[in-house]
N, C-alpha and C positions, 0 to 999 in steps of 0.2 A: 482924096477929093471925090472918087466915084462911091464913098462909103456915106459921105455927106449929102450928097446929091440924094441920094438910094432913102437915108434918112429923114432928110426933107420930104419927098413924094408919100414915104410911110406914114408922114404928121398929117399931112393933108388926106390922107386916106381914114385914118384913124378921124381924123375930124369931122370930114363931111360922113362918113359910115356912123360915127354918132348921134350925129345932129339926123341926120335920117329914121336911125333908133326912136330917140327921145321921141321923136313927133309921130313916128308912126302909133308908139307904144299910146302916146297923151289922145294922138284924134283917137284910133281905136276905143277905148275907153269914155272918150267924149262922145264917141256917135254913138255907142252902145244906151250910153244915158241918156240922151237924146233921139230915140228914131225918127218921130217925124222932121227933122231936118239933118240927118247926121254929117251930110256934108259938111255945109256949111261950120256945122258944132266942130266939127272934124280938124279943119281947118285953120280954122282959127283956135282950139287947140294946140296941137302942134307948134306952129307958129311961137306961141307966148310961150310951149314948156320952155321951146329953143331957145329964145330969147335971156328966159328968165337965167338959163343957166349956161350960157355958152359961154362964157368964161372959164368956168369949170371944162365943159368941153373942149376948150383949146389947152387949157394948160396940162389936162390929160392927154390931151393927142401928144402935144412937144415934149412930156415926160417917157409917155411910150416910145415914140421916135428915137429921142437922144439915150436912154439906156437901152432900146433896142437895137440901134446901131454901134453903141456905143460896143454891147457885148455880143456883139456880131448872130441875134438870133432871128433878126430880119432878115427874109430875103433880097437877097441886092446889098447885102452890106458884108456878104463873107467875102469880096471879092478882093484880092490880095497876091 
């Protein structure tokens, strides 16, 4: 049970850590191409890369998760 738990928390880490990727890497690049308003370009950026593909992002996080726990290379999941 506490290997599952441990695997859960890992998906959800994986997940939001990507989703934070994705957009920082998309506005970066948008504000760069944009300096007079890189914010906002920025922004909204990110936003749509996340969107566009977070699907893909979630089913990579619950794949990392579930064969990471699975084969006990997370932490929190060698607990036995």
């Amino acid at each position: 049970m506490k290997r599952f738990i441990f695997g859960f928390l890992w998906v959800v880490v994986f997940y939001v850590g990507s989703c934070v990727v994705v957009g920082a890497v998309a506005g970066a690049i948008a504000g760069a191409n944009h300096p007079d308003h890189a914010a906002a370009a920025g922004t909204k950026a990110g936003a749509e890369a996340v969107e566009a593909i977070r699907i893909f992002l979630a089913l990579g996080a619950i794949a990392l998760g579930v064969v990471g726990a699975w084969l006990r290379w997370l932490p929190g999941t060698r607990l036995d």
